[in-house]
Z-matrix of the N, CA and C atoms (Angstrom, degrees):
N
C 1 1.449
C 2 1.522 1 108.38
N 3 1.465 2 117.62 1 138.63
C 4 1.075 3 122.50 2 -178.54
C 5 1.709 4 139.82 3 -77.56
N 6 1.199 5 139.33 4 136.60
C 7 1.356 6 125.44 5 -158.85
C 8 1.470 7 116.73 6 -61.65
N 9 1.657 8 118.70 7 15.37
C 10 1.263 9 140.81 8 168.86
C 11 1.706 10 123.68 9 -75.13
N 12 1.615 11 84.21 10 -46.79
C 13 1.721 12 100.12 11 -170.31
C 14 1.645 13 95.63 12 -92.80
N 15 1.507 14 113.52 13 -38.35
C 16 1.753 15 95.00 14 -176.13
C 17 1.642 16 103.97 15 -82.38
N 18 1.346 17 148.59 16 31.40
C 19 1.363 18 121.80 17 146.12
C 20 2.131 19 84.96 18 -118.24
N 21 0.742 20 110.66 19 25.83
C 22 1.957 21 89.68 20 -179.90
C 23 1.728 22 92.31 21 -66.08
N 24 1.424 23 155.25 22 -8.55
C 25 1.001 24 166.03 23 179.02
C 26 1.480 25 109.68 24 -67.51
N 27 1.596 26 110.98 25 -66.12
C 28 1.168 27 111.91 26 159.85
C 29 1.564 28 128.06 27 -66.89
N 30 1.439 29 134.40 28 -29.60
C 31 1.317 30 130.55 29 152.13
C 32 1.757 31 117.64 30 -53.59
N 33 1.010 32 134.57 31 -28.51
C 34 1.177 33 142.22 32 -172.08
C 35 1.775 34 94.66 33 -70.01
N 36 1.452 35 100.03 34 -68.34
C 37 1.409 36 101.00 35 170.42
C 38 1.541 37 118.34 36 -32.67
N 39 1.311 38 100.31 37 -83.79
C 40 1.549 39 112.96 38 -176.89
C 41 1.428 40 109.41 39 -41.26
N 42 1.024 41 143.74 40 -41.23
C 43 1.869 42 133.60 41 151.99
C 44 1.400 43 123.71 42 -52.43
N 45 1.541 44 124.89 43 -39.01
C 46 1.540 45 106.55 44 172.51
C 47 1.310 46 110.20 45 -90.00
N 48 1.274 47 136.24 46 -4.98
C 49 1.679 48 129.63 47 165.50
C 50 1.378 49 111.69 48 -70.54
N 51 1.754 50 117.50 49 -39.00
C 52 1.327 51 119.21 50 -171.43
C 53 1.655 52 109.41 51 -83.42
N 54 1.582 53 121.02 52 -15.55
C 55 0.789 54 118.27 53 144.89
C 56 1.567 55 150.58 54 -68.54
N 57 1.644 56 114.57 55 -18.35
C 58 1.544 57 146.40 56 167.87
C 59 1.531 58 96.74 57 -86.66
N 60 1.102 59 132.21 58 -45.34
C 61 1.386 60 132.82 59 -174.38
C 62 1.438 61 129.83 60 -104.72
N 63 1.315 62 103.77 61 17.42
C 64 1.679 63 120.00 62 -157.16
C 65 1.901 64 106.93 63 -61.53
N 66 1.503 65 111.40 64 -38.73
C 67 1.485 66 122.01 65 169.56
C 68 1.228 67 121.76 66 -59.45
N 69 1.585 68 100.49 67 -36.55
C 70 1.608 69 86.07 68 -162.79
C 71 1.866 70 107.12 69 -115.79
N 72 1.637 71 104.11 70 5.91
C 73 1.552 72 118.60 71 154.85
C 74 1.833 73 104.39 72 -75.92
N 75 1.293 74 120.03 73 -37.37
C 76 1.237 75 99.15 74 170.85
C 77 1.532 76 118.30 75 -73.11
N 78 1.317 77 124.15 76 -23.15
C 79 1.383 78 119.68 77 -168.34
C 80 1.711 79 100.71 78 -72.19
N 81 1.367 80 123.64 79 -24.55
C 82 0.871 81 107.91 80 -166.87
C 83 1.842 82 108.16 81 -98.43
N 84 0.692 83 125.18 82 9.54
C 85 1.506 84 146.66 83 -143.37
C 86 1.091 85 121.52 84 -127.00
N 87 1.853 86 118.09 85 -81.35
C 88 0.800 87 159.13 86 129.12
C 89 1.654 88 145.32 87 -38.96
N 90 1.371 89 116.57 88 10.80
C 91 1.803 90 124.07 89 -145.64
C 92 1.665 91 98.59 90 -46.15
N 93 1.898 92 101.19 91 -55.98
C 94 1.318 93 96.48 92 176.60
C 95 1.071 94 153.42 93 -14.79
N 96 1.820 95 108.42 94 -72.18
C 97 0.979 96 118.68 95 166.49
C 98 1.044 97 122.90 96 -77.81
N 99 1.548 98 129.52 97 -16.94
C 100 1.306 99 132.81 98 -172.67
C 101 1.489 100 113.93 99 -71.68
N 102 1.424 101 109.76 100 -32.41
C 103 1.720 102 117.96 101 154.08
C 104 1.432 103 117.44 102 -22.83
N 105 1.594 104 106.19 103 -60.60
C 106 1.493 105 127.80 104 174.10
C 107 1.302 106 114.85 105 -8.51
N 108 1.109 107 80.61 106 -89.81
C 109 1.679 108 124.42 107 -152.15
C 110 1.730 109 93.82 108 -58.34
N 111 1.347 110 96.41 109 150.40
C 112 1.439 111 126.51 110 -164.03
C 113 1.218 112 115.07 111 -96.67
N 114 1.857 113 132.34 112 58.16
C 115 1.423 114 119.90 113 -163.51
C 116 1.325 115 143.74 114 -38.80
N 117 1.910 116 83.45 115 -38.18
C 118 1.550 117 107.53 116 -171.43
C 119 1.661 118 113.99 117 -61.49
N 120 1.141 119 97.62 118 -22.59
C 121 2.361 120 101.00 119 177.42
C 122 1.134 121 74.13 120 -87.66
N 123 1.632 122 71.15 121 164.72
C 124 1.887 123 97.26 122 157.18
C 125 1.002 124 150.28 123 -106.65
N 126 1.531 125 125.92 124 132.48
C 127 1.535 126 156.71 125 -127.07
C 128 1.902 127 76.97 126 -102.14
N 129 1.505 128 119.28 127 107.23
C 130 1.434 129 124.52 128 153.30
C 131 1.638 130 112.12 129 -104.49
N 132 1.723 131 88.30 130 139.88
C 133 1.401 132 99.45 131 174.94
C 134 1.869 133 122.74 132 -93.46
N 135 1.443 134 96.85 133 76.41
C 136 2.037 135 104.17 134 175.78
C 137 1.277 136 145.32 135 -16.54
N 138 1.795 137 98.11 136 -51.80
C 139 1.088 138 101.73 137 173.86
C 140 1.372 139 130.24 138 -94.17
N 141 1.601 140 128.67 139 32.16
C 142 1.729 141 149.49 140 149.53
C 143 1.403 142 87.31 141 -49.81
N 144 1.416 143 114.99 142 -93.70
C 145 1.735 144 132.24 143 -131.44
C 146 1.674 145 80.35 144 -91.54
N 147 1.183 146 145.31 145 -59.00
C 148 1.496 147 135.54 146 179.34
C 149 1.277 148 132.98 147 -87.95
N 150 1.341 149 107.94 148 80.75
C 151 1.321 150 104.29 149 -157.90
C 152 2.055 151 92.63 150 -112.79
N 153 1.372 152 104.20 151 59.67
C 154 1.682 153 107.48 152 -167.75
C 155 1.667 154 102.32 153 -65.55
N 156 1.216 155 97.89 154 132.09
C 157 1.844 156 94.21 155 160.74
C 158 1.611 157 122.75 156 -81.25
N 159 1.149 158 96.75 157 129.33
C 160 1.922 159 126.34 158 -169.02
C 161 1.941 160 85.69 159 -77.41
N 162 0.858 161 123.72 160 151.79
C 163 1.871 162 125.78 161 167.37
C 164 1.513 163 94.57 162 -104.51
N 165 1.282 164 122.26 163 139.94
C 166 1.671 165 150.35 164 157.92
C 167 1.517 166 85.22 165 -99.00
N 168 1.610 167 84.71 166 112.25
C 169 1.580 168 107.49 167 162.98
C 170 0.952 169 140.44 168 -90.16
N 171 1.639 170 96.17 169 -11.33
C 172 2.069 171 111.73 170 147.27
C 173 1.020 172 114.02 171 -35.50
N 174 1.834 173 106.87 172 -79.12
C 175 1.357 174 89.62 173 -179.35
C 176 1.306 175 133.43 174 -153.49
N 177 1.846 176 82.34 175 59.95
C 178 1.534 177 93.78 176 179.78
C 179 1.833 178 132.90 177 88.89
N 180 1.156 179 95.56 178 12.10
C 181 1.310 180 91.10 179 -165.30
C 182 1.712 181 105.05 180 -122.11
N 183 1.474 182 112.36 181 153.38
C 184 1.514 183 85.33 182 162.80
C 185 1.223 184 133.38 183 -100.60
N 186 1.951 185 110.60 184 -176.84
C 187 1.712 186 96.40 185 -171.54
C 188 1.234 187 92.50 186 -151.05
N 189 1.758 188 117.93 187 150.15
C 190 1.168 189 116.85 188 -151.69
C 191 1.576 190 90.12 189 -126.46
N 192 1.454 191 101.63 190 153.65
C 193 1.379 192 97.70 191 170.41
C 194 1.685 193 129.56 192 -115.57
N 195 1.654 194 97.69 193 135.95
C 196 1.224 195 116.75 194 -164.11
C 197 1.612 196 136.51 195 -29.72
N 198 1.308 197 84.35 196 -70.47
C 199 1.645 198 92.95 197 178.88
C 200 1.611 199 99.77 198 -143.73
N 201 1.994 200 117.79 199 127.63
C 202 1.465 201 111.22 200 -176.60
C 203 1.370 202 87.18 201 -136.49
N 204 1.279 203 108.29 202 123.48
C 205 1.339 204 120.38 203 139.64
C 206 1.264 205 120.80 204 -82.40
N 207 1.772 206 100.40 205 155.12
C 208 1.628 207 112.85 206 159.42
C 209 1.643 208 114.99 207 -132.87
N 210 1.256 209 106.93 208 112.51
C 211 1.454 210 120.49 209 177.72
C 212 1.577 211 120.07 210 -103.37
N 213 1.433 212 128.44 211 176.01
C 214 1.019 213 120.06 212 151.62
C 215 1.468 214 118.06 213 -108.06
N 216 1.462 215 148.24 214 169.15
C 217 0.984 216 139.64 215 147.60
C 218 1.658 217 122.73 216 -72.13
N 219 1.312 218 110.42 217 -178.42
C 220 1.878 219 94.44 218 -176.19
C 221 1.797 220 88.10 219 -90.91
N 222 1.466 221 107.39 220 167.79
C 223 0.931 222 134.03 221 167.13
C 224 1.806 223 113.10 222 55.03
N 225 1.195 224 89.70 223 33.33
C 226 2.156 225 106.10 224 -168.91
C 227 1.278 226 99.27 225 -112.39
N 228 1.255 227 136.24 226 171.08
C 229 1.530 228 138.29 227 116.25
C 230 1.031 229 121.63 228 -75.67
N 231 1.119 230 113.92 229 -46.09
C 232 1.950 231 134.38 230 -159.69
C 233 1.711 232 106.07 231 -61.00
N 234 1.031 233 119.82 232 125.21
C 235 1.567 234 124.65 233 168.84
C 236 1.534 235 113.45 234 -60.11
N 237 1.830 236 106.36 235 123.18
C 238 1.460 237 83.93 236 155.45
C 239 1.764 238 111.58 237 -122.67
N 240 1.498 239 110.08 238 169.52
C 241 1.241 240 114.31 239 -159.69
C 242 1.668 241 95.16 240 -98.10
N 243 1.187 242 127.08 241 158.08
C 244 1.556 243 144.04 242 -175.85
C 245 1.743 244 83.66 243 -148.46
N 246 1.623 245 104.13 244 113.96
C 247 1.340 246 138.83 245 153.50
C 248 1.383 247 126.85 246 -92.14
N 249 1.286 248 157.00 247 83.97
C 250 1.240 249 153.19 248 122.01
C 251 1.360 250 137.54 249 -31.32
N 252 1.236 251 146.21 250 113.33
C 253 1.114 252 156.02 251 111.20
C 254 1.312 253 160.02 252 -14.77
N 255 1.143 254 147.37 253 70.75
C 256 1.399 255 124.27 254 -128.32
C 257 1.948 256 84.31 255 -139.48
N 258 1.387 257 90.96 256 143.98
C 259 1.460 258 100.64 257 170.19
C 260 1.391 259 113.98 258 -173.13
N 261 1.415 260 84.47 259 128.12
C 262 2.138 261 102.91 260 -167.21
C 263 1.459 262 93.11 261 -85.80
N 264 1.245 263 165.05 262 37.58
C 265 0.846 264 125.58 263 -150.94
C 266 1.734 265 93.33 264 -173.18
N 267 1.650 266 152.54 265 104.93
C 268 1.075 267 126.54 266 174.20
C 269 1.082 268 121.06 267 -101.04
N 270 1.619 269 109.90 268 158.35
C 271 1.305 270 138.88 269 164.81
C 272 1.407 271 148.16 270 -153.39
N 273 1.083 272 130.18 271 -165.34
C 274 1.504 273 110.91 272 -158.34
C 275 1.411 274 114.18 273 -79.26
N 276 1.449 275 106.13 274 -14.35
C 277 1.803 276 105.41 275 -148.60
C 278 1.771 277 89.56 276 -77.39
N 279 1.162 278 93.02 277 160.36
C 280 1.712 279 107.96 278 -174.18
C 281 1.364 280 99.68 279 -115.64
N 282 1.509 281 102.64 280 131.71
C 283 2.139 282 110.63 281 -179.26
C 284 1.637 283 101.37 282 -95.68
């Protein structure tokens, strides 16, 4: 088994904390932008119900993405998206 499938345990983690903790991982992180962002709407979590596979045209395979938020900023209409990434595990491929 690959060093993919033995930490998906720890990625699993690291998505529902950053999802329970998504405000106050940006405050600490992030202050800047976290200013932004518009608490009072609501902060949906994307990648549950859309979790579409993207194709790597290296080599063919697909790849899903991790963790997507959709927020608003203050004083916006327009949605913006907050993408995360998370990976226990290294290797060569370059994002």
């Amino acid at each position: 088994m690959g060093k993919e499938f033995e930490n998906l345990g720890h990625d699993r983690m690291f998505k529902n904390l950053l999802h329970l903790f998504l405000e106050e991982y940006l405050q600490c992180f992030y202050p800047d932008f976290n200013f932004k962002i518009d608490w009072i709407r609501h902060v949906r979590l994307l990648s549950e119900g859309t979790d579409i596979p993207k194709l790597n045209i290296k080599e063919n395979e697909p790849r899903f993405v991790d963790v997507l938020f959709e927020v608003y900023l203050k004083d916006e209409e327009k949605k913006t998206l907050l993408h995360f990434e998370n990976q226990s595990y290294s290797s060569e491929e370059s994002i």
